[in-house]
N, C-alpha and C positions, 0 to 999 in steps of 0.2 A: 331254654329260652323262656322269657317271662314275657308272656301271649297276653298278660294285660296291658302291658307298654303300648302294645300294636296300636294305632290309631283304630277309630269305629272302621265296623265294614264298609259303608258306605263310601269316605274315605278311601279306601285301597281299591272300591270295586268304580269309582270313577277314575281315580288314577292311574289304574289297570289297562284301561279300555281306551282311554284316552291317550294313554303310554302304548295300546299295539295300535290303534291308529296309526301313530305317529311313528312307529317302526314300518306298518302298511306301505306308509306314502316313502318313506325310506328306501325302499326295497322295490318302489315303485318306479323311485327316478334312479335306479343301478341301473334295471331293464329297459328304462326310456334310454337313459343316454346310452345303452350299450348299443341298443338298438340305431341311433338314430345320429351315429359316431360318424358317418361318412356325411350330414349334413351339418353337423354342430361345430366337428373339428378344427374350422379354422379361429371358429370366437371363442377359445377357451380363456387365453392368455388372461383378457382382463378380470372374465371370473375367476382364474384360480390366483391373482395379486389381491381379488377380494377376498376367497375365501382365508389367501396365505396371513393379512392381515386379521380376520378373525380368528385365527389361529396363535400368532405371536401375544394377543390379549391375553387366552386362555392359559396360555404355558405357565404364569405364576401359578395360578390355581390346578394345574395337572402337578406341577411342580410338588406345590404343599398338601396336596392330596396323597400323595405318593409317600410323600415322608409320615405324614403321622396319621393315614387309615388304619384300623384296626378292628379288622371285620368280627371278631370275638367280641369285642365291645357289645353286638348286638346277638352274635352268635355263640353261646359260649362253649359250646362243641367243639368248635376249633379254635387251635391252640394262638396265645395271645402272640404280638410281633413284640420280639425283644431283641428287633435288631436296635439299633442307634437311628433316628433320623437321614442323618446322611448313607449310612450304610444301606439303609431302604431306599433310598433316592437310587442310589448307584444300582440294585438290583433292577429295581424299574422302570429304568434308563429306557431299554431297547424297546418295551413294552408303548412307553410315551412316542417314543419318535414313529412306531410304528401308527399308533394313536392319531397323533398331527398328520403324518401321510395320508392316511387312512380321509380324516377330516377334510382336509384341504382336498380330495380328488372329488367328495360327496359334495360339497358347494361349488365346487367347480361344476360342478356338473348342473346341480339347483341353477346357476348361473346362467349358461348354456339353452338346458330348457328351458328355464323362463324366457327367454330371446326368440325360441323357436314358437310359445305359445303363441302367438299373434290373437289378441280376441278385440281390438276396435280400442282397446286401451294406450295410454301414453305412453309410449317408448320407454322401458325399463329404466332406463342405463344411459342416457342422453351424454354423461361426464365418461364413463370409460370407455364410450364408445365412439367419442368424437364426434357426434350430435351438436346442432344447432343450440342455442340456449339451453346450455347444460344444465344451470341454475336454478331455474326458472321455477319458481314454488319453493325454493329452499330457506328464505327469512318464515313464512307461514309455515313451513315444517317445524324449524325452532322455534319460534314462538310457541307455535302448539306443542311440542315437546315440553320441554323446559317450565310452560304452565302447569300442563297435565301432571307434572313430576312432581313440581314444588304442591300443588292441591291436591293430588293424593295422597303424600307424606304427613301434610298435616292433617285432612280427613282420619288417618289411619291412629294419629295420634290423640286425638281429640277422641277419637275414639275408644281410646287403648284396644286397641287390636294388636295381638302377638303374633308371632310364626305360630304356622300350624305345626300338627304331630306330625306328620313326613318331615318336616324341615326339623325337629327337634330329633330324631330319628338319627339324622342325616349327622347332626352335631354329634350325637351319642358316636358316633363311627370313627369321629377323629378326636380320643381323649385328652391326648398331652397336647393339643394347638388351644392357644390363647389367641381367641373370638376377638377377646376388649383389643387386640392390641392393635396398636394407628397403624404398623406395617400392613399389618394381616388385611384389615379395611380398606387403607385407601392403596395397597401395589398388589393385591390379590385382587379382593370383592371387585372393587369399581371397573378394572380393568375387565373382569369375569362378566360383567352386566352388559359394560359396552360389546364383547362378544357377542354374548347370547342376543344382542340385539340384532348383530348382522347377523346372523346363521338363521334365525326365527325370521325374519322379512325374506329375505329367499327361500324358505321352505315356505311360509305363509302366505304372504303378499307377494311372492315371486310364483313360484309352481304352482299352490294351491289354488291362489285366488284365480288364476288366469286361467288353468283348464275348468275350475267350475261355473267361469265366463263361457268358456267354451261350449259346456255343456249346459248350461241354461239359456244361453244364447245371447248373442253378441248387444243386443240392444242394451238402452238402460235401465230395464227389470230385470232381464237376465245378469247385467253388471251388480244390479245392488243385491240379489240375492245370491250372487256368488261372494260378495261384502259378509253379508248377513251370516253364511253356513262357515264360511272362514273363521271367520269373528269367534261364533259359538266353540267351532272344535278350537280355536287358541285358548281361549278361554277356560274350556273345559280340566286344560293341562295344567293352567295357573291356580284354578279354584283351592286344592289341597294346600295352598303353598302358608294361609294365612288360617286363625282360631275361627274366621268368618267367613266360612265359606261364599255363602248366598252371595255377602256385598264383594268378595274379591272377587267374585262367575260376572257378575256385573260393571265393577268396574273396568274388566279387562275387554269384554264384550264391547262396551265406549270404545274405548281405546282402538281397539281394533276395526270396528267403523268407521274413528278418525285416519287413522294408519291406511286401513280398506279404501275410502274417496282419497286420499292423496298417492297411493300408489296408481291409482286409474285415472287420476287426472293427472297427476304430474309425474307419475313415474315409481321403482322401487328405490331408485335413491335418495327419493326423497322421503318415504317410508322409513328409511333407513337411518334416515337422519334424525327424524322426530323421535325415532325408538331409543337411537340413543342418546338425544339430548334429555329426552324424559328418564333415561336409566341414572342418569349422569347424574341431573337437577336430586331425583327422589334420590338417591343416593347417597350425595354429597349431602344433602340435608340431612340425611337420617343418621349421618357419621356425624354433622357439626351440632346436632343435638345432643 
């Protein structure tokens, strides 16, 4: 393996930390909801038609993941894949569905808890849950979305700011997939972004933000500084992702503040919604450029 490739330490040793975090709170909410199964069990339904939809997003991208990863690509110890595409697909079938099962029970569950945290905040889930004014914040969700998306994409351009090394890494792993091509972009990526947007507001702005309301306490210091520590650890996960660290740890940090006040005044579906109208906007720009 050629250990200059590696991106700097610093690099992997935030990535790291912020990657078992993020396993942390994973492993966190197995044992909440296992634990806490005889008072959750009846609101599962609409989180898991939540998490089943973030799920059906992802499947192009587990999909073209499966065909042309090539873990030799970065590891050359082991031996390169000379299956066919398809032929890889069909092996890694059972692996994927078990993947999507797998996914869809862990947001069902994010779902679930978040419902149970109660911390003085806006009812989560006002629309799946048949709540009063289901809406209600959702045109200022997209606007703010859809802003944030188109003004960050051009920030990032103006700037020329590239993928970082973990993301160029991540490229190196799937050699025979064509990146330029408009399927791969707009019926994998986009589709892949709007995911990660719902599974990240239920793990973030769902579980996270609400128990560490809980535990700072319920008023509105306690609320914004549960914003605040959210904000940072998301943040922290995104920073690797761009050649600019600093400004992408801050940018996301924003972001998350705004995502953090509208999940506690109006709700996680509306978090939800700005996350993915902002994935969409920056997206779909960064393709039609």
């Amino acid at each position: 393996m050629d250990f200059s490739q590696l991106p700097p330490w610093y690099v992997l040793a935030l990535t790291g930390l912020a990657g078992a975090a993020q396993l942390g709170v994973i492993l966190a909410v197995i044992v909440a909801a296992i634990r806490a199964w005889p008072e959750t069990r009846g609101a599962w339904r609409p989180g898991l038609m939540l998490a089943g939809l973030a799920a059906a997003l992802g499947i192009p991208n587990r999909i073209v993941g499966a065909m042309y990863t090539d873990v030799s690509a970065m590891l050359p110890f082991l031996p390169a894949q000379d299956q066919e595409p398809v032929e890889a697909l069909i092996v890694a079938l059972p692996g994927m569905v078990f993947g999507v099962a797998i996914g869809v029970a862990l947001y069902g569950a994010h779902y679930a808890l978040t419902l149970k945290l109660g911390s003085g905040q806006a009812h989560p889930f006002p629309l799946l849950t048949g709540q009063s004014q289901p809406t209600r914040g959702w045109g200022l969700a997209l606007a703010l979305g859809v802003g944030a998306g188109l003004l960050s994409t051009a920030l990032f351009r103006l700037l020329a700011i590239e993928v970082g090394e973990l993301m160029e890494l991540a490229e190196d792993l799937t050699p025979g997939l064509d990146r330029e091509a408009w399927w791969f972009n707009w019926l994998v990526v986009l589709p892949w972004t709007l995911a990660a947007a719902i599974q990240e507001e239920l793990m973030f702005r769902g579980v996270v933000q609400r128990f560490l309301a809980r535990w700072f306490g319920r008023g509105e210091v306690g609320g914004w500084l549960a914003i605040v520590a959210t904000s940072l650890f998301w943040a922290c996960l995104h920073a690797p992702n761009t050649s600019a660290m600093g400004f992408k740890l801050v940018q996301i940090f924003l972001l998350g503040l705004i995502f953090g006040a509208l999940a506690r005044k109006r709700g996680v579906e509306a978090s939800i919604l700005a996350h993915m109208s902002l994935n969409f906007a920056a997206t779909a720009l960064e393709l039609a450029l």
